[in-house]
C-alpha positions as a Markdown table, in Angstrom:
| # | Residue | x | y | z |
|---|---|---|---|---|
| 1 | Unk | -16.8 | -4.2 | 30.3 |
| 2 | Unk | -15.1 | -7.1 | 28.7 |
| 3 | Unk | -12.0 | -6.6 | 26.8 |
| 4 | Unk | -12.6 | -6.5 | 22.6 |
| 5 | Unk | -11.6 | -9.9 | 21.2 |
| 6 | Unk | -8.3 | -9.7 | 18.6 |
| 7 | Unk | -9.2 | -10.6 | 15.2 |
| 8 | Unk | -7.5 | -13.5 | 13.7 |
| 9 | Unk | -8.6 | -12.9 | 10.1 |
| 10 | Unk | -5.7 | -14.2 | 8.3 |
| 11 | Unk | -5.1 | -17.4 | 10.3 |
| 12 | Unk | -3.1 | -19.4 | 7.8 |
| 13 | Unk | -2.7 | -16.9 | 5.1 |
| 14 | Unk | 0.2 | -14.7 | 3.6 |
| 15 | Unk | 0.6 | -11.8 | 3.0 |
| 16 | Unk | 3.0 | -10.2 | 0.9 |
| 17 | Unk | 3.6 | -6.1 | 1.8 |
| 18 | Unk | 5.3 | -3.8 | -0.4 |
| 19 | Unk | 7.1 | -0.6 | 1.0 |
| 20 | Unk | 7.5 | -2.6 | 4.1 |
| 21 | Unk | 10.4 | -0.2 | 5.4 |
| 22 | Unk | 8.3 | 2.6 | 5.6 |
| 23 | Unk | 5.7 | 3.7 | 8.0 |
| 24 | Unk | 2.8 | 2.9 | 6.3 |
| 25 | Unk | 3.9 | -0.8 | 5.1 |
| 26 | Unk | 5.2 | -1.3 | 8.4 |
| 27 | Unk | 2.1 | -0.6 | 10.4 |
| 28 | Unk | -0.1 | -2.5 | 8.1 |
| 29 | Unk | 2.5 | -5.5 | 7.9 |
| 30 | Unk | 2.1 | -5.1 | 11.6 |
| 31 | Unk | -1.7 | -5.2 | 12.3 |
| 32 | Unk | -1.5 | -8.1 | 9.4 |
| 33 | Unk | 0.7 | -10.2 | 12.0 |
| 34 | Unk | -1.5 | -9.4 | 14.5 |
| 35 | Unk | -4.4 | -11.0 | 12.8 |
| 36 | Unk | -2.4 | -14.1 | 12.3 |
| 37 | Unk | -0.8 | -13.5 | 8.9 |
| 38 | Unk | 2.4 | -15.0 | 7.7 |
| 39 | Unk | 4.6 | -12.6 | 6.0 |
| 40 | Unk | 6.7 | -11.4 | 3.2 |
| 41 | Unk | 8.1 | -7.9 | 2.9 |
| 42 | Unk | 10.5 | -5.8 | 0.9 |
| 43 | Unk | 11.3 | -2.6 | 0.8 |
| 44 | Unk | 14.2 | -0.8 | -1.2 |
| 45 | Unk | 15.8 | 0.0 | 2.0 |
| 46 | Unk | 17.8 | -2.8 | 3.6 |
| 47 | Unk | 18.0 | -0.7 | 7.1 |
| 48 | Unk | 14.6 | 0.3 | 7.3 |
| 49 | Unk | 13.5 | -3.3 | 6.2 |
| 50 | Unk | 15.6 | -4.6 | 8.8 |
| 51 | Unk | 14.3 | -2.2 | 11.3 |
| 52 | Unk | 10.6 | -3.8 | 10.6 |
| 53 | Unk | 11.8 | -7.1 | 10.9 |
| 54 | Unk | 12.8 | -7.1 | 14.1 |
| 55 | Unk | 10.2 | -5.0 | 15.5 |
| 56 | Unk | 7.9 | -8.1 | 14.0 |
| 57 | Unk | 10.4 | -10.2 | 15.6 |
| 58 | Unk | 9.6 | -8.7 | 18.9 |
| 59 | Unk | 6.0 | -8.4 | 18.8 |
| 60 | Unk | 5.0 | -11.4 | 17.3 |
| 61 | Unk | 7.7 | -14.2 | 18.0 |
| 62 | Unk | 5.8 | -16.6 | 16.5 |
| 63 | Unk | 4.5 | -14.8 | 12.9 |
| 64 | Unk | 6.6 | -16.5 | 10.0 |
| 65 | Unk | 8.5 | -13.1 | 8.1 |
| 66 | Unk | 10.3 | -13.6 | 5.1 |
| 67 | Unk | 12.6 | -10.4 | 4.2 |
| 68 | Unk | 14.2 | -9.4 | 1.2 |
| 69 | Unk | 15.1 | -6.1 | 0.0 |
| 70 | Unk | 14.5 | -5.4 | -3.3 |
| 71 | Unk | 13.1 | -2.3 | -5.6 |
| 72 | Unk | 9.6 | -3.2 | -7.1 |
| 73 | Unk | 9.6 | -1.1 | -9.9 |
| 74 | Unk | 12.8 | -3.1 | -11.0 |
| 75 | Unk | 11.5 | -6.5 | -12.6 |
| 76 | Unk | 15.2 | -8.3 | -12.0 |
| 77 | Unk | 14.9 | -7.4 | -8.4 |
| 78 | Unk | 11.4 | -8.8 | -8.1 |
| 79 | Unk | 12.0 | -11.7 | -9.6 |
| 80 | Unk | 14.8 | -12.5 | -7.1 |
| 81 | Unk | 12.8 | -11.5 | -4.2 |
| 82 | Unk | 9.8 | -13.6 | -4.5 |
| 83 | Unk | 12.2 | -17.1 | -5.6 |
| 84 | Unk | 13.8 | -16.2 | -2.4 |
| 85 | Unk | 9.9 | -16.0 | -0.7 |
| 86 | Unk | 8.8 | -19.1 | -2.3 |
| 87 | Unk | 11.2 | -21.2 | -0.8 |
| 88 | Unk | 9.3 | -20.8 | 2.5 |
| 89 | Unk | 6.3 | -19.3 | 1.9 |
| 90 | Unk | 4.7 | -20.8 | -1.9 |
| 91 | Unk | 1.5 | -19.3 | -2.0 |
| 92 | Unk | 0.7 | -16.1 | -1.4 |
| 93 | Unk | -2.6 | -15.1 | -0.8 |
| 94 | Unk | -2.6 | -11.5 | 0.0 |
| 95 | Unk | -1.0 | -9.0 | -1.8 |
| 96 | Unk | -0.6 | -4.9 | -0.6 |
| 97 | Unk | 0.7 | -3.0 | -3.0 |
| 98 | Unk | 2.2 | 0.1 | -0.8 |
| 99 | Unk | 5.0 | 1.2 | -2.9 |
| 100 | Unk | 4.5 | 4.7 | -4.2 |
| 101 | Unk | 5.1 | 8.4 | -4.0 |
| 102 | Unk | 7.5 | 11.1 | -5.2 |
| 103 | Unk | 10.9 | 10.2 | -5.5 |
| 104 | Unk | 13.1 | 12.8 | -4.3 |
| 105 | Unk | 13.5 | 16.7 | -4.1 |
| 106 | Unk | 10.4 | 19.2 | -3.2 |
| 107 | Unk | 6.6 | 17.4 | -2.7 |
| 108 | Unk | 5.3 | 20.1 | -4.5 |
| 109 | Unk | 5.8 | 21.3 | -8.0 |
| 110 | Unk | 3.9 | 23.0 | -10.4 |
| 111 | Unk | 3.5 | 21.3 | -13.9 |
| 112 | Unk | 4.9 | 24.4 | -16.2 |
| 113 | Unk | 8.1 | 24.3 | -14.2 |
| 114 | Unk | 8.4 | 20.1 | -13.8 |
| 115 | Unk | 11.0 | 18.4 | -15.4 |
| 116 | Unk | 9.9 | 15.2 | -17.7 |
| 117 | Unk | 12.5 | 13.0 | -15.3 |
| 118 | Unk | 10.2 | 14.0 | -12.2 |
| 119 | Unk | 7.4 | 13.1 | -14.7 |
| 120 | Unk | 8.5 | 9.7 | -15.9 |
| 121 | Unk | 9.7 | 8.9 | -12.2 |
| 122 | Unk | 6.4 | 9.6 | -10.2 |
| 123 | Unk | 4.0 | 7.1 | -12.9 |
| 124 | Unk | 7.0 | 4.5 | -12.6 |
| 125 | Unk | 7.6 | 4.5 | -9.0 |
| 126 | Unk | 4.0 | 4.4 | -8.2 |
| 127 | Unk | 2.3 | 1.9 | -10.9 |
| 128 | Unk | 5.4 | -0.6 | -12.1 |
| 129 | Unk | 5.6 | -2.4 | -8.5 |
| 130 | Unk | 1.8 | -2.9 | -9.2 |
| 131 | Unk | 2.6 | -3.8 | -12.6 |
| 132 | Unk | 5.5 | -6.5 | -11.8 |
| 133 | Unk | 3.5 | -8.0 | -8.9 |
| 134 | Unk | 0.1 | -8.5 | -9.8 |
| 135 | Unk | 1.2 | -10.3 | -13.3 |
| 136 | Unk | 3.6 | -12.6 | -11.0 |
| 137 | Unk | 1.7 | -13.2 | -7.5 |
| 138 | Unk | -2.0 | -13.1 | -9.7 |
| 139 | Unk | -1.1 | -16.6 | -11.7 |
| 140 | Unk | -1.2 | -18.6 | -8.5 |
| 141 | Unk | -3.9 | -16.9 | -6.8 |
| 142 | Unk | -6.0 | -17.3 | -9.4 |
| 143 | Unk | -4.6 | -21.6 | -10.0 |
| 144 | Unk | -5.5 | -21.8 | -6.2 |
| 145 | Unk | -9.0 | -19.5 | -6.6 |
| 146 | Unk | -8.0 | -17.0 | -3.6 |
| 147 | Unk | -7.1 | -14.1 | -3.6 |
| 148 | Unk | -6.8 | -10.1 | -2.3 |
| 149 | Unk | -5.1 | -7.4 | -3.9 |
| 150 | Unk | -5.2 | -3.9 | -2.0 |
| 151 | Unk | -3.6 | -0.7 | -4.0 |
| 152 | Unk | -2.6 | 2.5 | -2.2 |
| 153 | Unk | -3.9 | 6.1 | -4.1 |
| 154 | Unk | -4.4 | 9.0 | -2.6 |
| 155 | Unk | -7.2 | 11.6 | -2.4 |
| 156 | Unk | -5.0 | 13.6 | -4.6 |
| 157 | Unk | -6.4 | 11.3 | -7.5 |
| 158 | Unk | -9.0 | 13.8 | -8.1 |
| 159 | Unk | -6.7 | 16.5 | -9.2 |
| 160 | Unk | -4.8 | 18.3 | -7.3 |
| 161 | Unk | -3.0 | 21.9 | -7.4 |
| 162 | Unk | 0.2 | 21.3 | -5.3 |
| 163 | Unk | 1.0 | 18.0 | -7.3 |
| 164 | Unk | -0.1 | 17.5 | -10.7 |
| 165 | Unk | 2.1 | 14.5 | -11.4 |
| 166 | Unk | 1.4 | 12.7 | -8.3 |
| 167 | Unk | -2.3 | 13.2 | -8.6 |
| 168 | Unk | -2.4 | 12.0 | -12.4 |
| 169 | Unk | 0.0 | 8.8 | -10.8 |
| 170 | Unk | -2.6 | 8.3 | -8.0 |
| 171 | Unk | -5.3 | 8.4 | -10.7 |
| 172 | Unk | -3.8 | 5.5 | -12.8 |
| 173 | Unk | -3.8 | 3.7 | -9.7 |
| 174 | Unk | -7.2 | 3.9 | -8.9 |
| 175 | Unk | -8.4 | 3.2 | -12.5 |
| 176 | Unk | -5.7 | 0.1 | -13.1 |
| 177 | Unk | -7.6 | -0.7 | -9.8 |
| 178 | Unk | -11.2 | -1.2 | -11.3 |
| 179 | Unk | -10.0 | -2.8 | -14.1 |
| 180 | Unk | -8.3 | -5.3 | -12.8 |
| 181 | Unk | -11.2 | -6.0 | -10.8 |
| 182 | Unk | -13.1 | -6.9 | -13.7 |
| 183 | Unk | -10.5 | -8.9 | -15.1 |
| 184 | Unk | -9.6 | -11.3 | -11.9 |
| 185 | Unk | -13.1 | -11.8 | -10.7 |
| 186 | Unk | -14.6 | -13.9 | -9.7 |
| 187 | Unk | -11.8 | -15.3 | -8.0 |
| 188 | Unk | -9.6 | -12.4 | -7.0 |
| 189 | Unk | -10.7 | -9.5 | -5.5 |
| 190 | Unk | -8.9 | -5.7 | -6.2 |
| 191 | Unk | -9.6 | -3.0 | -4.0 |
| 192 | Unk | -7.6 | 0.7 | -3.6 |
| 193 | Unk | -7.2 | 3.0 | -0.5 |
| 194 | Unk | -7.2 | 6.8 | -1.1 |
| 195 | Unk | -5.7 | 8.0 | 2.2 |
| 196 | Unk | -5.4 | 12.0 | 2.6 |
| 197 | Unk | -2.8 | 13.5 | 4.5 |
| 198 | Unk | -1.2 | 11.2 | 6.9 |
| 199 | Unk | 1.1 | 12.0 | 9.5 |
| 200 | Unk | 4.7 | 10.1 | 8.9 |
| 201 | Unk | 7.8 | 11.6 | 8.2 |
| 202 | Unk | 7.3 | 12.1 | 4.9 |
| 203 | Unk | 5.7 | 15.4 | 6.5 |
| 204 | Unk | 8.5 | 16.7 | 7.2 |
| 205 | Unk | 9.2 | 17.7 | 3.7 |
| 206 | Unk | 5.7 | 19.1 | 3.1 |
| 207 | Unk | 5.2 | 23.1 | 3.5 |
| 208 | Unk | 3.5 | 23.7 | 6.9 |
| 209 | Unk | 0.7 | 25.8 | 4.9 |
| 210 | Unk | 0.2 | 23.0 | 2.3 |
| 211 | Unk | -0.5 | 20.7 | 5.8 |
| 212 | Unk | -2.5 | 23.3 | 7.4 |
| 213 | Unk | -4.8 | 23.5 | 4.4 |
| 214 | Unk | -5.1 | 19.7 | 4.3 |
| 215 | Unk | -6.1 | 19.6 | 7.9 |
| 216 | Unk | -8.6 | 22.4 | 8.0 |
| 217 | Unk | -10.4 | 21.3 | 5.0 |
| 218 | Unk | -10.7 | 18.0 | 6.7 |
| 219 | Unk | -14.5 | 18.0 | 8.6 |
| 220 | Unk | -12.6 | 15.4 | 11.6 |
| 221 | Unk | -10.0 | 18.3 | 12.1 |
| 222 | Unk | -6.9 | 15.8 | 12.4 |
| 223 | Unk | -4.2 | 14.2 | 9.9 |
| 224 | Unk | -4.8 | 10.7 | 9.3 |
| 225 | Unk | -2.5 | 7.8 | 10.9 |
| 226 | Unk | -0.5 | 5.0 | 9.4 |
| 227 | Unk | -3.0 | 2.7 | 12.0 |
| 228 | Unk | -6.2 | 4.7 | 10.0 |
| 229 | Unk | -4.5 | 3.5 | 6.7 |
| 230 | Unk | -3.7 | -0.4 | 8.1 |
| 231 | Unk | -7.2 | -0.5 | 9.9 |
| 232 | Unk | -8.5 | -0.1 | 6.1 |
| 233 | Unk | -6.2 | -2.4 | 4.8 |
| 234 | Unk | -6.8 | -5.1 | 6.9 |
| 235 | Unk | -10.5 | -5.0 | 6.1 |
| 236 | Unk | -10.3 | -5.1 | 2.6 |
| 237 | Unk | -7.7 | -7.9 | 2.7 |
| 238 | Unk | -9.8 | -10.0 | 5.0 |
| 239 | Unk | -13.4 | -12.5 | 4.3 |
| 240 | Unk | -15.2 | -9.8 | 6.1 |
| 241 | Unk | -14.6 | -7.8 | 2.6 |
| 242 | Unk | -15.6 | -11.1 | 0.4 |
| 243 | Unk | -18.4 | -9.1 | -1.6 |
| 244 | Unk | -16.4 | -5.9 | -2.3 |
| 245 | Unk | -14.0 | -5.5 | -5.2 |
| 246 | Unk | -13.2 | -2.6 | -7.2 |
| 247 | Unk | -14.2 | -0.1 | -4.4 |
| 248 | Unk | -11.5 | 2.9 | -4.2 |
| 249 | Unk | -12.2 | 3.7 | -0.1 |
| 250 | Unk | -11.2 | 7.2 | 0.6 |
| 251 | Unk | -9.8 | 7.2 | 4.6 |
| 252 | Unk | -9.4 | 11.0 | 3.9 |
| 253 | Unk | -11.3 | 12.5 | 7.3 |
| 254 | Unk | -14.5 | 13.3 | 5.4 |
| 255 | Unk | -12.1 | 14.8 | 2.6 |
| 256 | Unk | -14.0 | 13.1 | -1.1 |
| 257 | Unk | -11.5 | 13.3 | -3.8 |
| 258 | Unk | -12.6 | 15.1 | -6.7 |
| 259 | Unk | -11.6 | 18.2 | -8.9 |
């Protein structure tokens, strides 16, 4: 049997990958290179940035990365990072917006008990990166007539007990989502991923019964893997997704979000 032939689906293309310190951003800034992508990445961590760097570095000696830490939900900061972008890499013409979560303390937290700082911090840190970006990187995509924009919600969009705020975040997301869809066509597409539970270190702060619920509800019987996430990501980045915009594509293990 022969060997499956690699995908080069982003042969003289660049991307730009938010969150690119973590392991989501990372993997999918990986299988990005590995389809021929040029690259830009930030993260807010400098290490962890650096860390993906040079794992790129090592992988694919011959990708193009441009670096720059930077916090996206910080216009100042985003500014400076992409005039430090454009001086090698002008035109970007994929954009993954992977910034997002809950910023510190427990993952779970009921709503009668949450503070209005936890609140205010989950919408910021998961919709201004979006916010900053696609108003900056969407004026030359849609000058040039090109152009992808993938999101990242979660299944928790739906509603969700353990994490009202992040749900309600998640669910801004997937709506901002559709409509900028509408707005950017024809030219631009805008697509969103609603992964379930997936196994990175972020785990480790979850409650082993809040996992074990997630995983047994799920009909494939597994957590989900940053690869799972980046295989999705990929596709709706790429030509191969030409005719699909304002899809939110649940990679959940069967999991459909709803109350």
């Amino acid at each position: 049997m022969k060997a499956a032939k690699q995908l080069i689906r982003f042969k003289d293309k660049t991307a730009l990958v938010t969150g690119a310190g973590g392991p989501m951003g990372a993997t999918i800034a990986t299988r990005l290179a590995a389809e021929g992508a040029s690259l830009i990445l930030t993260d807010i961590s400098g290490n962890r940035l650096n860390g993906t760097v040079e794992k790129l570095k090592s992988d694919f000696p011959d990708t193009v990365v441009v670096a720059h830490r930077a916090s996206v939900v910080v216009e100042a900061e985003v500014e400076e990072f992409l005039k430090v972008a454009a001086a090698r890499l002008p035109n970007i013409d994929v954009l993954i917006n992977v910034v997002g979560g809950i910023r510190g303390g427990e993952l779970a937290e009921p709503f009668m008990t949450m503070t209005e700082k936890r609140f205010n911090d989950t919408f910021e840190m998961n919709l201004k990166g979006i916010f900053h970006l696609v108003r900056r990187v969407g004026h030359g995509m849609l000058a040039r007539g090109y152009g992808r924009i993938v999101n990242i919600s979660s299944v928790t969009y739906g509603g969700d007990i353990y994490q009202p705020e992040y749900g309600a975040a998640k669910a801004a997301v997937a709506s901002l989502t559709r409509s900028l869809a509408l707005e950017l066509a024809p030219k631009i597409t805008v697509n969103c991923i609603a992964p379930g539970m997936i196994a990175t270190s972020v785990l480790e702060r979850v409650n082993p019964a809040i996992m074990n619920y997630y995983r047994d509800r799920t009909p494939l019987q597994r957590l989900g893997k940053p690869e799972d996430i980046a295989a999705a990501a990929s596709f709706l980045a790429s030509d191969d997704a030409a005719f699909v915009t304002g899809v939110i594509l649940p990679v959940t293990g069967g999991i459909w979000p709803s109350l």
